[in-house]
C-alpha positions as CSV (number, residue, x, y, z in Angstrom):
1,X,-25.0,26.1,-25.2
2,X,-22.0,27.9,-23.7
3,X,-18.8,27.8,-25.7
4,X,-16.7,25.4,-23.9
5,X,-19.5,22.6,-23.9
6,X,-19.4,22.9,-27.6
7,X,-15.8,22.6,-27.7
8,X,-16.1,19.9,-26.0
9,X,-18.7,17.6,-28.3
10,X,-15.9,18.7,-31.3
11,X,-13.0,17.2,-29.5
12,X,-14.9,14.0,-28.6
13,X,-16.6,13.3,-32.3
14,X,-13.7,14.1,-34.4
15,X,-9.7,12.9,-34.2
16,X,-7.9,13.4,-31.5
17,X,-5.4,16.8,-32.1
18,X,-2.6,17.4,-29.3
19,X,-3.9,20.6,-28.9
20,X,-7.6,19.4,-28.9
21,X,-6.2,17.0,-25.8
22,X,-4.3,20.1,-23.9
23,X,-7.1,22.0,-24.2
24,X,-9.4,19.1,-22.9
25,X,-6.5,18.8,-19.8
26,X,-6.6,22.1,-19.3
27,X,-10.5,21.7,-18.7
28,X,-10.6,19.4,-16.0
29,X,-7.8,20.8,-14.3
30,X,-9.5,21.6,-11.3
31,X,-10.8,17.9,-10.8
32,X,-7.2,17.0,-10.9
33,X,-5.9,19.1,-8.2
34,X,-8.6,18.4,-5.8
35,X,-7.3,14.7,-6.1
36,X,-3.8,15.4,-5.7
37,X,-4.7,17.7,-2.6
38,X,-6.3,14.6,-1.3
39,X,-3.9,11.9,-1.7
40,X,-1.6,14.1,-0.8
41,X,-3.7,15.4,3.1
42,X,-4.0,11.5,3.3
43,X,-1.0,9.4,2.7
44,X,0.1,6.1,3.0
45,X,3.0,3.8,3.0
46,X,3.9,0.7,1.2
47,X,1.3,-2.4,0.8
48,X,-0.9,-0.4,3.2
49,X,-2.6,1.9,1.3
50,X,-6.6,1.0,2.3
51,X,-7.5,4.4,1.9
52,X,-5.4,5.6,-1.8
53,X,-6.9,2.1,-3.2
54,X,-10.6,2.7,-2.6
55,X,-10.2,6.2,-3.7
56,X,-8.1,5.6,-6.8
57,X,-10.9,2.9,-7.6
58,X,-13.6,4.7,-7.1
59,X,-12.6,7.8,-9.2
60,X,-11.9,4.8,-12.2
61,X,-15.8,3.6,-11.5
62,X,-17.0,7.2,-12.0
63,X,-15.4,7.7,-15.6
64,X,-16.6,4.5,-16.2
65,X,-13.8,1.8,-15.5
66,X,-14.1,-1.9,-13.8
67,X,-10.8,-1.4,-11.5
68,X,-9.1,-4.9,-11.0
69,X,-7.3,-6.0,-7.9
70,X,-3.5,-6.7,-8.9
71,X,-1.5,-8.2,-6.0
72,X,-0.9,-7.3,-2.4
73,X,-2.8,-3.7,-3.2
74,X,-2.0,-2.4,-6.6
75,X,-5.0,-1.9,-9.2
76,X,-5.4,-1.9,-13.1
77,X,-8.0,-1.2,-15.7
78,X,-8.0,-1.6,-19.2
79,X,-9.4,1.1,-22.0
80,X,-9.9,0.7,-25.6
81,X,-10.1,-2.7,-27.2
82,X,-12.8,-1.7,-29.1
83,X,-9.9,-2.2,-32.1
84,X,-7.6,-4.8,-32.3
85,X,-3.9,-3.7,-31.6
86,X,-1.1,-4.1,-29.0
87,X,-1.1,-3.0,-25.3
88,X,0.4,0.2,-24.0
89,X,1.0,0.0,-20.0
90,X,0.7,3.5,-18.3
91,X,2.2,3.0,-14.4
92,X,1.8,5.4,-11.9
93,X,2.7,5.0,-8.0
94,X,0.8,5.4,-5.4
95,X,2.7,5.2,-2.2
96,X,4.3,8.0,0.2
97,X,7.4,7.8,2.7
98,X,7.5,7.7,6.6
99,X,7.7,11.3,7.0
100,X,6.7,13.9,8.7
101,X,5.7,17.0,6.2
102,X,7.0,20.5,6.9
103,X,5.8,21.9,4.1
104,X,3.7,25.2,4.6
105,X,0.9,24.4,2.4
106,X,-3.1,24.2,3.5
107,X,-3.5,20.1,2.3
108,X,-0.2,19.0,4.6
109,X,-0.3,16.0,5.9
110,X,-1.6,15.3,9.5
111,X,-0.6,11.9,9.8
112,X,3.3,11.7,10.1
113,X,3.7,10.1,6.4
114,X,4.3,12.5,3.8
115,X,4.2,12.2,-0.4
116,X,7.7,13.9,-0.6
117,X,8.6,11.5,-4.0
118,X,5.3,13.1,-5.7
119,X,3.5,9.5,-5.8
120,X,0.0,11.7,-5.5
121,X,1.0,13.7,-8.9
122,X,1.5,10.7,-10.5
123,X,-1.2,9.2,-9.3
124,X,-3.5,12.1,-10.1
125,X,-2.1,12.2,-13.1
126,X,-3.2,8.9,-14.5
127,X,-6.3,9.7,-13.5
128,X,-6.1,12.6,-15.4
129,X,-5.3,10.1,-18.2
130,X,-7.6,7.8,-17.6
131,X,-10.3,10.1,-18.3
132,X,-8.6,11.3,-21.5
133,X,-8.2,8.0,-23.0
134,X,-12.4,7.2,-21.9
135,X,-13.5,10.0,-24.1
136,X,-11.3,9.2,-26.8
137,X,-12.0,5.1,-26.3
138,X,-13.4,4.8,-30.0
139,X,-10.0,6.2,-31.3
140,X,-7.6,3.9,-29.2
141,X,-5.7,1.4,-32.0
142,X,-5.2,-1.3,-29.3
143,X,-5.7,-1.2,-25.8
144,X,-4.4,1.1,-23.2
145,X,-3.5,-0.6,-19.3
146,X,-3.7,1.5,-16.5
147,X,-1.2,0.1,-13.4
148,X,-1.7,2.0,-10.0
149,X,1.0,0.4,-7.9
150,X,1.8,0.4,-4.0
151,X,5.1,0.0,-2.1
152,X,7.4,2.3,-4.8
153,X,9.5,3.3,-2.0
154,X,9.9,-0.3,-0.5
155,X,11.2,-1.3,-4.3
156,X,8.8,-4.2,-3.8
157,X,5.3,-3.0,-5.3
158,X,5.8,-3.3,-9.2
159,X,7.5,-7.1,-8.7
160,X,4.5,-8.0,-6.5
161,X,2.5,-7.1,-9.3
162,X,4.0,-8.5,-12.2
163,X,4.3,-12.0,-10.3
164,X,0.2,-11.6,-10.0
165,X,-0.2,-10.9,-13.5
166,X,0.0,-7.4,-14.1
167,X,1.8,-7.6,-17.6
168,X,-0.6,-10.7,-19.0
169,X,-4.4,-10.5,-19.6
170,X,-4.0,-9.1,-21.8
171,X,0.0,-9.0,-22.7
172,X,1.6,-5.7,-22.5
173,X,3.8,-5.1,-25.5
174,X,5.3,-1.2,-24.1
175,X,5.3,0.5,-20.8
176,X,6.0,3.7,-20.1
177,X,6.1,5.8,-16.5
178,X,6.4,9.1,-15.3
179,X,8.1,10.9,-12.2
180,X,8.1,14.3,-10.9
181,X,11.2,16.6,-10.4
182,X,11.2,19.7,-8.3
183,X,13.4,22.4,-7.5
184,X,15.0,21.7,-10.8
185,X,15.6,25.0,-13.6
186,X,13.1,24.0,-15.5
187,X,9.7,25.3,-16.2
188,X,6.9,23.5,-15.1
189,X,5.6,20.7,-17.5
190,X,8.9,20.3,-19.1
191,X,9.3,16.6,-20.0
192,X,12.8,14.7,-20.3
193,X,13.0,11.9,-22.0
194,X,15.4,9.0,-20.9
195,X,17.8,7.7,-23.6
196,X,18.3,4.4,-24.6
197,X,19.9,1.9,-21.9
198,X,19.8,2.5,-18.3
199,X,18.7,5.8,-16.4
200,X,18.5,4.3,-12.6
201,X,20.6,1.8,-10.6
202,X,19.9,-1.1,-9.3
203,X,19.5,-1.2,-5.3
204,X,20.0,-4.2,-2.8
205,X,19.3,-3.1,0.3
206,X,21.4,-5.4,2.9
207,X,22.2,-6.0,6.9
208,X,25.0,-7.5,8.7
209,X,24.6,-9.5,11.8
210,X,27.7,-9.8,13.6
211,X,27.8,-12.1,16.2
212,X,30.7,-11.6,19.6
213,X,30.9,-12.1,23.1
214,X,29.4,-9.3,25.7
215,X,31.6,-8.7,28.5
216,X,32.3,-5.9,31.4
217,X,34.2,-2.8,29.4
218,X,36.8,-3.6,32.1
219,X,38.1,-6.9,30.6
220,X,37.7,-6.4,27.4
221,X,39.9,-9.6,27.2
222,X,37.0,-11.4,28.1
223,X,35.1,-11.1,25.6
224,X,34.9,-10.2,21.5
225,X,34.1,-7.0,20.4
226,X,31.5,-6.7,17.7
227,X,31.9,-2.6,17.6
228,X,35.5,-2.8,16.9
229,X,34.5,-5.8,14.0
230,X,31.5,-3.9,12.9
231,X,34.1,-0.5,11.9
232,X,36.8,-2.4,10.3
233,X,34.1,-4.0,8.2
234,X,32.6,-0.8,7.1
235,X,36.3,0.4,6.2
236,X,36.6,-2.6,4.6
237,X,33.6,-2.3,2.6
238,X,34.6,1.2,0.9
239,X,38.0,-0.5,-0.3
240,X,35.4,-2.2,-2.8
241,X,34.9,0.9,-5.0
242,X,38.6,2.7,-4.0
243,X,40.8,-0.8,-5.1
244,X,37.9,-3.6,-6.6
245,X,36.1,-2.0,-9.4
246,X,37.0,-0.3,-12.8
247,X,37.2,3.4,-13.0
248,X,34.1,3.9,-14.8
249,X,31.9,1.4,-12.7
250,X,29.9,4.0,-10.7
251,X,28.8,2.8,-7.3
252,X,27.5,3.6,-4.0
253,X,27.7,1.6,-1.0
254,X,26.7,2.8,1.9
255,X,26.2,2.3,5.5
256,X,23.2,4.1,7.0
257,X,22.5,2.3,10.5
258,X,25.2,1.2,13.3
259,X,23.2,-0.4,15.9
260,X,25.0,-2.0,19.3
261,X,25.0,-1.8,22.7
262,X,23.0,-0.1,25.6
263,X,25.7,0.6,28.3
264,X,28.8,3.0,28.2
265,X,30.8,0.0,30.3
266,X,29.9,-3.1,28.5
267,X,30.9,-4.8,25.3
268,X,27.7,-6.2,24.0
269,X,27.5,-9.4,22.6
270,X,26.0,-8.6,18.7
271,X,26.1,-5.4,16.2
272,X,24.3,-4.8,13.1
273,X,24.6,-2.6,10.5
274,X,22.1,-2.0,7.7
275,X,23.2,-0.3,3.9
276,X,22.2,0.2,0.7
277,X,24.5,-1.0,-2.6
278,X,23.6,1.3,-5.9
279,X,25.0,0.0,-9.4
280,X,24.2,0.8,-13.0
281,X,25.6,-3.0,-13.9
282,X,24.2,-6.1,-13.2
283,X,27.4,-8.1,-12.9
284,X,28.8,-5.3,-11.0
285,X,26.4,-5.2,-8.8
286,X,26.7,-8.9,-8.3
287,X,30.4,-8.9,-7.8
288,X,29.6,-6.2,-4.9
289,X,27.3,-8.1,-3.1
290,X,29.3,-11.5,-3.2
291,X,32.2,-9.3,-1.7
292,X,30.2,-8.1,0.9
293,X,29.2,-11.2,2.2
294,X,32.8,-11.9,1.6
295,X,34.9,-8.8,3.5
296,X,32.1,-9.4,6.4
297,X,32.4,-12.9,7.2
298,X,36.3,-12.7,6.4
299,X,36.9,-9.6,8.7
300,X,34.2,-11.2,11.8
301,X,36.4,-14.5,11.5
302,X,39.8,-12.6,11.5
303,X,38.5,-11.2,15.1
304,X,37.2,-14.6,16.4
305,X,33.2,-13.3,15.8
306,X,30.7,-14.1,13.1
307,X,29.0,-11.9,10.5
308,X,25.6,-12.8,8.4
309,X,24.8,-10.6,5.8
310,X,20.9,-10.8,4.4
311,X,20.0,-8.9,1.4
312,X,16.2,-8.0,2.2
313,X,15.0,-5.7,-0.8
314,X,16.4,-4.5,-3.7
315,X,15.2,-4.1,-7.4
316,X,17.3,-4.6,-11.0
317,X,18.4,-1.9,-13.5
318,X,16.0,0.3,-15.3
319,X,16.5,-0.3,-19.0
320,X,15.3,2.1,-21.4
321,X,14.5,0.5,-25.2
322,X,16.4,2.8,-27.4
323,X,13.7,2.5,-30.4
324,X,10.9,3.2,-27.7
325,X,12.6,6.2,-26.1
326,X,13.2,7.6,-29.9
327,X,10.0,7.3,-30.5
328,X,7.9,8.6,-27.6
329,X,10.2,11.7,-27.4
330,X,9.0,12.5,-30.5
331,X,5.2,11.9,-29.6
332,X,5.8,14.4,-26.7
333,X,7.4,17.0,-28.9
334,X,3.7,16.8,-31.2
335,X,2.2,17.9,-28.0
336,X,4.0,20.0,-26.1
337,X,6.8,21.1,-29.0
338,X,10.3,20.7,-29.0
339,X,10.8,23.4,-25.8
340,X,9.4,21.3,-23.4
341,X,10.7,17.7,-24.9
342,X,13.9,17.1,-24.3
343,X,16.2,13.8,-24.3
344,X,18.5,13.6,-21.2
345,X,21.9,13.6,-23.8
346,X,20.0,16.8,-25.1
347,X,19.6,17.9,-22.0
348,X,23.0,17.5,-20.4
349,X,24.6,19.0,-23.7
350,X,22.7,22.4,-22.6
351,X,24.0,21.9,-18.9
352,X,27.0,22.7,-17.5
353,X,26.7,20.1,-15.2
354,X,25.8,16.9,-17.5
355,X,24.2,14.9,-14.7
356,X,20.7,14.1,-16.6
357,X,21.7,11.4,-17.9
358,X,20.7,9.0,-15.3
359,X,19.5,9.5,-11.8
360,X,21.3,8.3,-8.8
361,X,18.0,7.0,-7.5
362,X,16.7,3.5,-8.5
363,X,13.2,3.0,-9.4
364,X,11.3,-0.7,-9.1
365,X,9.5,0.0,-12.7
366,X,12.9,-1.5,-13.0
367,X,10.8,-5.2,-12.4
368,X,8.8,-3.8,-15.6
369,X,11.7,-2.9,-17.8
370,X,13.4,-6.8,-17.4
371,X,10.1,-8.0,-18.8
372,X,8.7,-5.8,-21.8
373,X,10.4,-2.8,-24.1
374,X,9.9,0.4,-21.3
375,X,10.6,4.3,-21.4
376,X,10.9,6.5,-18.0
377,X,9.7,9.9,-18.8
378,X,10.8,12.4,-16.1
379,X,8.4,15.6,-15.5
380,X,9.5,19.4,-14.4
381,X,7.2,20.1,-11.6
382,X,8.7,23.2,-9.4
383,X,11.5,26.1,-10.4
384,X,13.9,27.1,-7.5
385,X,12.8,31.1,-8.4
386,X,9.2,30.1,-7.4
387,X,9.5,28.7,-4.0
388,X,10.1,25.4,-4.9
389,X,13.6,24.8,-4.3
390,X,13.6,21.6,-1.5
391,X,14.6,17.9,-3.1
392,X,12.6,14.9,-3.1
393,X,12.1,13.2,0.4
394,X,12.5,16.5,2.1
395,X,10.1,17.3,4.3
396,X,9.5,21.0,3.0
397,X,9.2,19.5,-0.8
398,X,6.7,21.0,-2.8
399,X,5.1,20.6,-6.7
400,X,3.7,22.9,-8.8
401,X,0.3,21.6,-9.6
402,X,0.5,22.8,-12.4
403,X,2.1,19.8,-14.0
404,X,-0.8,17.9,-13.5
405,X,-2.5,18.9,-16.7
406,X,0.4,18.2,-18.9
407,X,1.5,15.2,-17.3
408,X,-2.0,13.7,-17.8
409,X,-1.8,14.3,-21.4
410,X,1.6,13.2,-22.0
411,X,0.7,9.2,-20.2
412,X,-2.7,9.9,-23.3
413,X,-0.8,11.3,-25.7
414,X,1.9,8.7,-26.0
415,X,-0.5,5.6,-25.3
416,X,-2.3,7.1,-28.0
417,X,0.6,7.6,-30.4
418,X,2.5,4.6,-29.8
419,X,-0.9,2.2,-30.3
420,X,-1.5,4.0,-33.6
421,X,2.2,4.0,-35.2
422,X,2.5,0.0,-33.9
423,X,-0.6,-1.6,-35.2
């Protein structure tokens, strides 16, 4: 029997080692990769994700799962039990963006969306982990959920499936997820560890509808002019931040569409503008949003014109659990050693720029965090001095595939750790 099949029957009949499980990564590295190259040559977007859904359960029948549907078109699966014990949620996304890739690589998408957040390594990944935790089910202290969730990017997936159950049946007691960082100085596998408290903003994302009175651009006095409204409201909406808000409130408000008219001569009769609020602070980011709806319908009514703001998405505050961060980091450092774990203080203590404390982008795992003790792990997949130097949601980003191993045992690794130190 050839060497590596023997190694294998030791790993799976004694206790679980981390190098035993980087080894066993290591192994079915190949499987991995042909995944991600598939998600990734076949994207989709948001609830929509026919395709990713009967693949992702498909590859959970084949190591032996029974896949359950969870909402609008997220899935989970359960491993372990065979002990009783608490329940470790492992959350991976599934969905890509809108875009159209540019990226020079042989499994590019054809199909004008794009996975430029990394959604197919994370989703590979857990598959990865999924078939680590099957062959180690015996050793599980607990049980272990798997959450493959859609719409990521629409900040709507991980609320839709919460509010169909994805947290009960049984209850989840920790969560932990996972997301990919590229063109970053770090090597490839590198994991940083959130602190305690919160690592991504909240996001609302908001329109105005204002509402004037179309004329000829002759007579202007004829008529009301929602252009002219629509600027002094988006001047009026950055005096929020500049004269409203403490120093140390960090926030972003901003205003990404202008939509009006269809003739250089005419004053048309509406205008809308669409935005995006960011805050690390709940009542901050409450203030904000009661003063937009506040400076918009003030500044419409000041011009004789009418504004409606509607907040149509948005997600909370990602909250990190201080004892569960301490914790995990140092279930991480068992496997991979204390040169790829890091904290984000640690971190931004080595860095001359001390900006990995918290990311500027908001995360809907958020929705998971309000409910049960959670930890956001994030996961070096691409140096700048290898070719990999374009950000997320560009369309020339690329990851190293070879975070796919290590990122597959870090979701098994810590499940496993965390189930056996909380029994």
């Amino acid at each position: 029997m050839p060497a590596e099949q023997l190694q294998f029957i030791y790993i799976k009949e004694t206790t679980m080692l981390p190098e035993q499980l980087l080894i066993r990564a290591k192994q079915i590295e190949k499987e991995l990769i042909d995944i991600r190259h598939h998600l990734h040559a076949n994207p989709e977007i948001g609830f929509d994700l026919v395709h990713t859904k009967s693949f992702v359960k498909e590859e959970l029948r084949k190591l032996g799962y029974t896949p359950t549907d969870c909402g609008k078109s997220g899935l989970t699966a359960l491993v372990g039990g065979k002990k009783q014990g608490k329940v470790f949620l492992i959350r991976a996304d599934m969905d890509a963006l809108p875009i159209k890739e540019e990226a020079n690589i042989v499994f590019a998408s054809q199909n004008n969306n794009m996975h430029a957040c990394g959604h197919d390594m994370h989703t590979a990944m857990l598959l990865g982990a999924a078939r680590l935790l099957k062959e180690h089910e015996a050793e599980i202290e607990g049980t272990v959920k798997l959450m493959f969730q859609p719409a990521e990017e629409l900040l709507e997936g991980s609320k839709d499936m919460i509010e169909h159950g994805v947290l009960e049946n049984p209850s989840v007691d920790a969560a932990l997820m996972m997301h990919v960082m590229t063109g970053i100085p770090l090597p490839t596998g590198t994991i940083v560890a959130c602190d305690g408290g919160v690592s991504a903003p909240a996001a609302d994302y908001f329109t105005i509808q204002i509402q004037g009175k179309g004329c000829h651009g002759s007579t202007p006095n004829k008529g009301i002019d929602p252009i002219t409204i629509a600027a002094h409201i988006i001047i009026g909406l950055q005096e929020i931040s500049a004269r409203e808000l403490f120093l140390f409130d960090p926030v972003a408000l901003t205003i990404g569409t202008v939509h009006a008219g269809i003739a250089d001569n005419v004053i048309p009769d509406t205008a809308s503008l669409g935005g995006t609020l960011r805050a690390y602070d709940e009542s901050t980011r409450a203030y904000i949003k009661k003063r937009i709806c506040e400076i918009s319908s003030g500044i419409a009514t000041s011009f004789r014109a009418t504004a409606t703001v509607q907040f149509t998405s948005g997600c909370p505050v990602l909250i990190n659990e201080s004892s569960l961060a301490q914790c995990t980091l140092s279930f991480v450092r068992e496997l991979l050693g204390t040169q790829k774990a890091f904290s984000a203080s640690q971190l931004n203590a080595m860095s001359d720029s001390g900006s990995a404390s918290k990311s500027s982008g908001s995360e809907d795992f958020a929705y998971v965090s309000q409910k049960v003790p959670s930890i956001m792990f994030a996961i070096a997949a691409g140096e700048p001095q290898k070719g990999f130097k374009y950000p997320l949601h560009h369309p020339k980003v690329m990851f190293d595939d070879n975070a796919l191993t290590i990122g597959s045992a870090v979701y098994a690794y810590t499940a496993l750790r965390w189930l056996q130190e909380h029994k």
